[in-house]
C-alpha positions in Angstrom: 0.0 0.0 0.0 1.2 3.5 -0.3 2.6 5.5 2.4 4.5 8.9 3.4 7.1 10.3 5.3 7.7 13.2 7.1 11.3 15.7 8.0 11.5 18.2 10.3 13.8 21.6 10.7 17.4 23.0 10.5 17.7 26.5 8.1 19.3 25.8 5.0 20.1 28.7 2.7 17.0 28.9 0.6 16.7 28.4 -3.2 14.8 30.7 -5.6 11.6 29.3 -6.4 11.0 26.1 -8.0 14.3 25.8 -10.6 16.0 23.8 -8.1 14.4 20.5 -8.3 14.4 20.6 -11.6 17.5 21.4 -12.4 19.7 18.4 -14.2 16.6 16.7 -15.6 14.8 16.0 -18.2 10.8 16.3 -17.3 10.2 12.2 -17.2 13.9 11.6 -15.7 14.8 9.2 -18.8 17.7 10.9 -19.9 19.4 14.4 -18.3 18.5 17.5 -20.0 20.5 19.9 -21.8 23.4 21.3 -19.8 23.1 18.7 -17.0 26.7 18.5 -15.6 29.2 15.8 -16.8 29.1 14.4 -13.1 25.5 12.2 -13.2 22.1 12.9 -14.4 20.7 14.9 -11.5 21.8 17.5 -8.8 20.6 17.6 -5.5 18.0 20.7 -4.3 16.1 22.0 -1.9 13.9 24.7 -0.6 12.8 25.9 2.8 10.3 27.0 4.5 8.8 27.9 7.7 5.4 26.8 9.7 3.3 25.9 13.0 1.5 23.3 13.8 -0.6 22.7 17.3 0.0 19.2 19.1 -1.8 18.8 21.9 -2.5 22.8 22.7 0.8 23.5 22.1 2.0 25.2 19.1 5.4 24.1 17.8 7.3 26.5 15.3 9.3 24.0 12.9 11.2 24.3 9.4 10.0 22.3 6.1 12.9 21.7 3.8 11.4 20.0 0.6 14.2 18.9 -1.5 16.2 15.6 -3.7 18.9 13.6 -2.9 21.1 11.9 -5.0 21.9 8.2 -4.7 23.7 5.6 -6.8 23.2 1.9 -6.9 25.5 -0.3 -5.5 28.2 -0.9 -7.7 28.8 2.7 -7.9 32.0 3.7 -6.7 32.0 8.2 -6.5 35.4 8.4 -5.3 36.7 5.8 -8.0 34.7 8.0 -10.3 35.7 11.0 -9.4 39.1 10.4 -9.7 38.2 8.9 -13.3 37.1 12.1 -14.4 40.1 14.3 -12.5 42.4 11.9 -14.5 40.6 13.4 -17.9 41.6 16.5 -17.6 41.0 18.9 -20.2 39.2 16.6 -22.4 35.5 17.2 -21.4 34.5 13.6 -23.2 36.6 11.4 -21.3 35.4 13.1 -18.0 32.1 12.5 -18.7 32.0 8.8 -20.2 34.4 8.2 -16.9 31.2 9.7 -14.3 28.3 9.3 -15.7 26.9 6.4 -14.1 24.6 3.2 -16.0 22.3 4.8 -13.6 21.1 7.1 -11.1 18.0 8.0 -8.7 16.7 11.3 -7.8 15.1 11.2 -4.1 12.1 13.5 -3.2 12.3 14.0 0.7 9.8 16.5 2.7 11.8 17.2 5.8 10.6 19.1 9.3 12.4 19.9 11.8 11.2 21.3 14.8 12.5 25.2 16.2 14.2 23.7 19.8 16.8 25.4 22.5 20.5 25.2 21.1 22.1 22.1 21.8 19.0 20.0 22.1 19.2 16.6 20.2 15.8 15.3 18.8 15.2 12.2 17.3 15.0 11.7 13.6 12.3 9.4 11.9 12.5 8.9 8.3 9.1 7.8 7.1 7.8 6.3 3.7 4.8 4.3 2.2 5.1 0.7 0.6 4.0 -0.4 -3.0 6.4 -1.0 -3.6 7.2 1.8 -5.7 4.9 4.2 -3.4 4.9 7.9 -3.0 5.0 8.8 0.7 1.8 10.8 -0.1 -0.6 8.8 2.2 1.7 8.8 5.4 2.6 12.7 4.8 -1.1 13.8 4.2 -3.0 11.1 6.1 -0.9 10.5 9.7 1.8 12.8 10.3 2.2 15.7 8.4 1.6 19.3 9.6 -0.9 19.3 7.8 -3.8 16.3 7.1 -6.4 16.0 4.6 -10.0 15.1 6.1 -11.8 12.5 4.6 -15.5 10.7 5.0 -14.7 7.2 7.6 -15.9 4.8 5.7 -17.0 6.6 2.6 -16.5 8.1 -0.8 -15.0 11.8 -0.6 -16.8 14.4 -2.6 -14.9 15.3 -4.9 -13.1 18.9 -4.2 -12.1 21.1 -2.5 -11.1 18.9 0.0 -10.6 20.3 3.3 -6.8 20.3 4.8 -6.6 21.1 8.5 -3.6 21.4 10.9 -3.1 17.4 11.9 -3.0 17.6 15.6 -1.4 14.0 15.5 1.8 15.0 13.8 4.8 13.2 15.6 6.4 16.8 15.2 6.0 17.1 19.5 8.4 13.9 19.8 10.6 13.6 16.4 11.7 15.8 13.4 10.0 14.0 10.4 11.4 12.9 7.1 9.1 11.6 4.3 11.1 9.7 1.5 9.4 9.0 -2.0 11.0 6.1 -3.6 12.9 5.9 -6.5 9.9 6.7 -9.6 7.3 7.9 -7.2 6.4 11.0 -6.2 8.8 13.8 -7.3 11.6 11.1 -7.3 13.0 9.8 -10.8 15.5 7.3 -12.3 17.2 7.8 -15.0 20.5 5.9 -17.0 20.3 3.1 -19.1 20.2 0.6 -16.4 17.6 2.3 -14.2 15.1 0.0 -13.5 17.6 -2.7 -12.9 19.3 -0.7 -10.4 16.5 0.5 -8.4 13.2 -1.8 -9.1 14.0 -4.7 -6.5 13.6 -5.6 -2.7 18.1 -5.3 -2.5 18.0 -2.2 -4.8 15.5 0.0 -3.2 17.0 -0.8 0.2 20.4 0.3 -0.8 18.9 3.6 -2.4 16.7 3.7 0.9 20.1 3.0 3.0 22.3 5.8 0.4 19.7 8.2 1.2 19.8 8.4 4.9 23.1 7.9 5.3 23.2 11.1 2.3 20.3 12.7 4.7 22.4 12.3 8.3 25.6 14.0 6.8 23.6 16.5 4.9 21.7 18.0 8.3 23.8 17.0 11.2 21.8 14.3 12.2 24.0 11.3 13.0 24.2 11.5 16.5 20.4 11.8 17.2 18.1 9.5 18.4 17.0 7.3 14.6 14.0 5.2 13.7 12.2 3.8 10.6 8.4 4.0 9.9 6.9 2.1 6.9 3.6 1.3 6.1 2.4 -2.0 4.2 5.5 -3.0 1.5 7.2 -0.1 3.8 7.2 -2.7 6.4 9.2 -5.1 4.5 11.7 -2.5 2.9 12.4 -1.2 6.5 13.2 -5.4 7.7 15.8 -4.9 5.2 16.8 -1.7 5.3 17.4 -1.7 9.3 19.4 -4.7 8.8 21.7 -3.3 6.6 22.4 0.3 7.7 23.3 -1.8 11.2 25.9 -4.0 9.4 26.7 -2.2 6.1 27.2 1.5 7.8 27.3 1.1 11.0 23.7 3.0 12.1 22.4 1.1 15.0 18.8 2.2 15.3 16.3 2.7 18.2 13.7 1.9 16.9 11.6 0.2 14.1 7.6 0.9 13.5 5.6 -0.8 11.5 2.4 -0.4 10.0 0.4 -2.9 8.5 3.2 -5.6 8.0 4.0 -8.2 5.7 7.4 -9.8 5.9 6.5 -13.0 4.2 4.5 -13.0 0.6 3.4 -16.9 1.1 1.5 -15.5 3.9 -0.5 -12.8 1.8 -4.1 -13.2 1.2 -4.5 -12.2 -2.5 -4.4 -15.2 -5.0 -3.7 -17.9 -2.9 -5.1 -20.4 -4.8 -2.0 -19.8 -7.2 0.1 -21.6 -4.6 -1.5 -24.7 -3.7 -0.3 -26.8 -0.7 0.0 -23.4 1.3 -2.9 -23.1 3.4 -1.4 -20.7 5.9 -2.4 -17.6 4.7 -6.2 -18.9 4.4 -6.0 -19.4 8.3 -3.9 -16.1 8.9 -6.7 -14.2 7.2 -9.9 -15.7 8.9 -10.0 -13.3 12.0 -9.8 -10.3 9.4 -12.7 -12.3 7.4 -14.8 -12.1 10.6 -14.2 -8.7 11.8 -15.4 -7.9 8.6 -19.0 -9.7 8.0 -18.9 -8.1 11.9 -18.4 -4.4 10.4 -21.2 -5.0 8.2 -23.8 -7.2 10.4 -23.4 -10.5 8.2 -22.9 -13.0 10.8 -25.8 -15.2 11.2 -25.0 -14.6 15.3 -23.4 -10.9 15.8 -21.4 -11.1 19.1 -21.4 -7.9 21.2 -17.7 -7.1 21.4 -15.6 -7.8 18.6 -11.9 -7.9 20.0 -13.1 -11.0 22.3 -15.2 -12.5 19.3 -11.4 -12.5 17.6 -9.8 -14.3 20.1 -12.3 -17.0 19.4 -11.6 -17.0 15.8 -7.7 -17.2 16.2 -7.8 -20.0 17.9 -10.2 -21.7 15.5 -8.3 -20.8 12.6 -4.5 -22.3 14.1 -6.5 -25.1 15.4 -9.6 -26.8 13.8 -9.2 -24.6 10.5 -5.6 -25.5 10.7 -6.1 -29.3 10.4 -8.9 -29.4 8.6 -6.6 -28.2 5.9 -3.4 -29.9 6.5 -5.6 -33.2 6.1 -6.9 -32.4 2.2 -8.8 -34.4 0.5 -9.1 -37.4 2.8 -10.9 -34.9 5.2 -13.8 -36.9 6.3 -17.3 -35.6 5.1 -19.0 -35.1 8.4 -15.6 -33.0 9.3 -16.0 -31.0 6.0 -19.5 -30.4 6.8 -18.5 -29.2 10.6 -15.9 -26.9 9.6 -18.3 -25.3 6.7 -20.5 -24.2 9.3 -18.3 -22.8 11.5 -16.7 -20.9 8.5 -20.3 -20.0 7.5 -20.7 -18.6 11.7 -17.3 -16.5 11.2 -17.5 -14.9 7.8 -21.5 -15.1 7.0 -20.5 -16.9 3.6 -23.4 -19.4 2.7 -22.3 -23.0 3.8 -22.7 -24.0 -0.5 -20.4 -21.5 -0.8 -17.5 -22.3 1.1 -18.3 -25.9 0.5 -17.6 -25.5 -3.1 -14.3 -23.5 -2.4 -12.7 -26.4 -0.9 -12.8 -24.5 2.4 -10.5 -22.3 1.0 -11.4 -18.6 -0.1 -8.9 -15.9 -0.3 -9.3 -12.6 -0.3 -10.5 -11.3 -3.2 -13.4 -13.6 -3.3 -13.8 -12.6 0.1 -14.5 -9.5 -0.6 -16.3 -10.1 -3.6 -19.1 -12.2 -2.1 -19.5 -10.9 1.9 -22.0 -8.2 0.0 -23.1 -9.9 -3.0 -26.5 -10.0 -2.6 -26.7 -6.3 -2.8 -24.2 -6.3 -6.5 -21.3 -4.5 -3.7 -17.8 -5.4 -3.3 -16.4 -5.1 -0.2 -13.3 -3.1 0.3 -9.4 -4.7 0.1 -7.2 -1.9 2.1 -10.3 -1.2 4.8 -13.3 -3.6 4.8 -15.2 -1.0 6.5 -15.4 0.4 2.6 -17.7 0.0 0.3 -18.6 0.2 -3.3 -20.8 -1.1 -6.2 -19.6 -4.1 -8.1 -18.2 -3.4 -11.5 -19.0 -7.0 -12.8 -21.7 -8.8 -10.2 -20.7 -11.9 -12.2 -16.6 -12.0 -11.3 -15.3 -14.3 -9.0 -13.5 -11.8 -6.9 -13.3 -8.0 -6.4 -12.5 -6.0 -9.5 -11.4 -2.9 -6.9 -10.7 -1.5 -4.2 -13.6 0.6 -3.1 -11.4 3.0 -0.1 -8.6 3.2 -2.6 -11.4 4.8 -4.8 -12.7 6.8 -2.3 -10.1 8.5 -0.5 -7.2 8.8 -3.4 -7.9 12.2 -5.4 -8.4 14.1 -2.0 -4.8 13.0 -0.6 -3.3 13.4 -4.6 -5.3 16.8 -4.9 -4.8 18.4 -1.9 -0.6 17.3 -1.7 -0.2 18.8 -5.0 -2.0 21.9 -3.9 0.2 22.0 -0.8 3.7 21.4 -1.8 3.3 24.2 -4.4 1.6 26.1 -2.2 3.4 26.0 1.0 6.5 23.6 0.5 7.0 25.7 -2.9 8.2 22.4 -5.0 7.7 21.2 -7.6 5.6 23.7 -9.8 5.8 22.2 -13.0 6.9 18.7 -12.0 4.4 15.8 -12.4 4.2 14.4 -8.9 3.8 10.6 -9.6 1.4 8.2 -6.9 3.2 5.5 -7.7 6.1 4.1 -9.8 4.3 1.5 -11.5 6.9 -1.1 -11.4 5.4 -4.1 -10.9 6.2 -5.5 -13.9 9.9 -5.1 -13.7 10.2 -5.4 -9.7 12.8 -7.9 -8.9 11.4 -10.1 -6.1 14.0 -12.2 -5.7 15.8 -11.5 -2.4 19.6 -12.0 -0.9 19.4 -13.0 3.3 21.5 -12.4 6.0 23.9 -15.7 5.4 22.8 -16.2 1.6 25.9 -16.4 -1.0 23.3 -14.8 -3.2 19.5 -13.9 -4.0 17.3 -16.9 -3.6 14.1 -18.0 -6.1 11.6 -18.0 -3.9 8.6 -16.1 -2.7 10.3 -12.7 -1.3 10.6 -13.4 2.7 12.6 -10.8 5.0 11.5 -12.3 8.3 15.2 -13.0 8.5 16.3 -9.9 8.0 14.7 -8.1 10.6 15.4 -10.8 12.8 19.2 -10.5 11.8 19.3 -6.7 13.0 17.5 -7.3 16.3 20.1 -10.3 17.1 23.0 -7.9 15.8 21.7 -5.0 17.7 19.7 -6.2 20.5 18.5 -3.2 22.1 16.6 -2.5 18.4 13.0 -2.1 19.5 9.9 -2.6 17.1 6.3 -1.7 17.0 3.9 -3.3 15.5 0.5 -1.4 14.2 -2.1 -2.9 12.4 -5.8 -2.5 11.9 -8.3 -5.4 12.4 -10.4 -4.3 8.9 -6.8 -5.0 6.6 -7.6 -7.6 3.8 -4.3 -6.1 2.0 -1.6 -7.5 5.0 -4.0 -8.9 7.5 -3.3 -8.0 11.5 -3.2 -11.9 12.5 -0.3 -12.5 9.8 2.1 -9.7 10.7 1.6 -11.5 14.6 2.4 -14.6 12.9 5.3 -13.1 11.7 7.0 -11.8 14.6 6.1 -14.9 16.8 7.6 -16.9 14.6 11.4 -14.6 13.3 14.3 -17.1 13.2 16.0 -15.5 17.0 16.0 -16.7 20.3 13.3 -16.2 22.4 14.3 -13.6 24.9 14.6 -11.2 22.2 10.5 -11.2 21.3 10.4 -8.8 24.2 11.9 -6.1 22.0 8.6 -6.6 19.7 5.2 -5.0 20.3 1.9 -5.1 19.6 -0.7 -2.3 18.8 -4.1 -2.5 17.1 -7.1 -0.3 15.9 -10.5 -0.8 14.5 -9.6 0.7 11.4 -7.9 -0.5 8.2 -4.7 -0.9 5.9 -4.1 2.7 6.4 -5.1 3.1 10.4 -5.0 6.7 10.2 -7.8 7.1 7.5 -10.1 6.1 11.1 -10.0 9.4 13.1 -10.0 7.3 16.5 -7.4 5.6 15.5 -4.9 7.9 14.0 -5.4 9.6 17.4 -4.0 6.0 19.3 -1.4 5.6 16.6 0.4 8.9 17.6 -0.6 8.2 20.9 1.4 4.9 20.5 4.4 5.9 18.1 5.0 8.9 20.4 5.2 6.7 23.8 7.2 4.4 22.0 9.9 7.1 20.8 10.0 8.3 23.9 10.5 5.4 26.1 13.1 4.2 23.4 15.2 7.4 22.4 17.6 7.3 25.1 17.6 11.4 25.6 15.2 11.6 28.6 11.8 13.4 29.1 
């Protein structure tokens, strides 16, 4: 899913109006624009600006620096370059076949940085969405951005103006902010003729992730402060590799690690599961999200009163009964079958003839499809709390997802509107929701231990269980929302109960959730507990004190 991420102050010397992001490039980053330097396809920018924003009755003064880094994949060698192209000398076309690299990234950052006392050390958290190939859009204009844009719950937006309000649950009281766009995305671009090799993989984009904040720290000052990671959704497993390797590739132990709607493991995801048969797993993981679902929307045959207690019940069901029901296949006895049809039928509100036919086994896009059939309505993917018509009421499973449709122009709408308005970049630069790179994403993924990337379905579970044994005060929080059909809550618990370390480190890891979605903030309530939550955790784990 798509997420943002916020920076937060230090007074840099600003540049005139918008020329400076766009310097060095050609409008769709492809290939560098006339007069780009000899030295690489892009230059690094930024712009400043000032603003308030009131957290809990306070007001807090901060800079916004809106701005691009430059990062290279990881064969690139700048000092080896540079010296190429000092060896050149005079002659301008040796310099420039010498440092011009196969490829290079561009990387959008919105940075704030609270006003403080001299000498005060604040903590740093560098945010970003998933995708992958995300904008940090949703994070930056949905959670904790000065500013937020206010959406219907569980409903399609009217279409604009949109309102945008100062976001009370910015983290700005507890850490300066800094929302990345990845490589494509956003204002961010690739260019070079080896661009989407070099930044279109789980490795790549962690080592542009990694470049950037190592880039970032130098840039502002910020290497001995308090640092943390937030991602959202594939943000979740980017930052399982990411915090891995800045701890043993640069040397950045961090404090801490928050997660939002996780997935660490693909085998476990609920989409399409009947693609990879003989994995039953993520039929069971997805179950408790199933039922707080036909909950939401009063389709179980026998509606508990509380739902949280109603999930415990389901849980167990689903690692037990559900569990072994499947493990047994087709020599499941009948009068079994029939037994664990109708407790299916008492979880989800699926008709019996339904689930029957499905082998016991429906994933989630037939899940949503069919919870609200009898109405022609598809249930939403991100937040299940969504609604929306059906665009085929014949079609197995759900041709969209209805919250995606709901909410997207207002955050796209109202961020353009903003950075030109009050971040003053990007005036006449296309800023991009997503990179679109799914068909050229390299999925394949190199381990801690590995000689080299593995064919299998992506899993980082040992990465992030590689930088909590290498660093064992690294804390994480996990945050996830009980109506997420996209990376369902009872799979990222899953996850962490089961990361290859010993046992006494699970203690680092803990647990949050919201009765709210895929993106938890989208739920008033619950974007007020999520800062609630992030903030105590920041502050309990930042080693700097009240």
């Amino acid at each position: 899913m798509r997420c943002a991420a916020l920076l937060s102050c230090l007074l840099l010397a600003p540049l005139a109006g918008h020329a400076a992001e766009t310097a060095a490039k050609s409008p769709d980053g492809d290939k560098p624009a006339a007069g780009a330097p000899d030295t690489g396809f892009f230059k690094p920018s930024a712009v400043t600006s000032e603003g308030s924003v009131t957290i809990g009755g306070k007001a807090i003064q901060y800079q916004a620096v809106a701005g691009t880094l430059v990062v290279h994949p990881k064969d690139w060698d700048d000092a080896a370059n540079k010296a190429d192209g000092d060896k050149a000398g005079g002659d301008k076309g040796d310099a420039k076949a010498s440092t011009n690299p196969n490829a290079e990234a561009s990387m959008f950052y919105a940075a704030y940085f609270a006003h403080v006392k001299p000498g005060t050390v604040r903590p740093i958290t560098f945010v970003f969405n998933g995708g992958p190939g995300s904008a940090s859009v949703w994070l930056h204009m949905g959670a904790f951005g000065p500013k937020r844009v206010v959406t219907p719950d569980d409903q399609h937006a009217p279409a604009a103006p949109y309102p945008l309000v100062n976001n009370g649950q910015s983290l700005l009281d507890v850490t300066d902010l800094v929302f990345i766009d990845a490589p494509g995305a956003g204002f961010s671009r690739i260019a070079g003729k080896d661009k989407e090799k070099s930044f279109y993989g789980i490795d790549q984009d962690a080592h542009a992730f990694a470049e950037f904040i190592a880039a970032f720290l130098s840039k502002y000052g910020k290497w001995n402060a308090p640092k943390y990671l937030f991602g959202e959704s594939y943000g979740t497993t980017r930052s399982a590799v990411l915090a891995n390797l800045l701890e043993q590739d640069y040397d950045v132990d961090l404090n801490g690690v928050i997660l939002l709607s996780q997935i660490l493991s693909f085998d476990l995801s609920a989409d399409r599961v009947e693609r990879n048969p003989g994995i039953d797993l993520a039929y069971e993981l997805a179950l408790p999200t199933y039922a707080a679902t036909a909950w939401y929307h009063k389709k179980l045959p026998n509606p508990p009163a509380a739902l949280e207690p109603f999930l415990r019940d389901v849980e167990h069901f689903a690692t037990n009964e559900y569990a072994l029901a499947l493990m047994a296949g087709s020599p499941l006895p009948p009068a079994q079958r029939d037994a664990i049809a109708a407790r299916l039928h008492d979880y989800t509100g699926l008709p019996v003839a339904y689930i029957k036919k499905a082998d016991l086994r429906i994933d989630g896009g037939e899940f949503e499809k069919n919870l609200q059939d009898d109405t022609d309505t598809t249930t939403g993917r991100l937040d299940t709390r969504f609604s929306g018509p059906s665009m085929d009421p014949l079609s197995k499973r759900s041709d969209y997802d209805p919250q995606s449709a709901a909410i997207s122009s207002a955050y796209i709408s109202t961020f353009n509107d903003y950075v030109h308005r009050d971040l003053k970049f990007g005036m006449d630069t296309y800023y991009k929701p997503s990179a679109h790179n799914f068909r050229v994403w390299d999925s394949q993924h190199q381990p801690p231990g590995a000689d080299f990337k593995l064919s299998q379905t992506a899993n980082v579970m040992p990465d992030l269980a590689a930088a909590i044994k290498y660093n064992p005060t690294l804390k994480v929080q996990l945050n996830a929302g009980y109506f997420d059909l996209a990376t369902p809550y009872y799979e990222g618990v899953y996850e962490m109960h089961h990361l290859p370390m010993p046992e006494k480190l699970q203690s680092n890891i803990e647990f949050r959730t919201y009765q709210s979605g895929h993106m938890v903030y989208a739920h008033a309530e619950s974007l007020a507990a999520l800062h609630d939550n992030v903030a105590d955790f920041i502050r309990r784990t930042s080693n700097s004190g009240p």
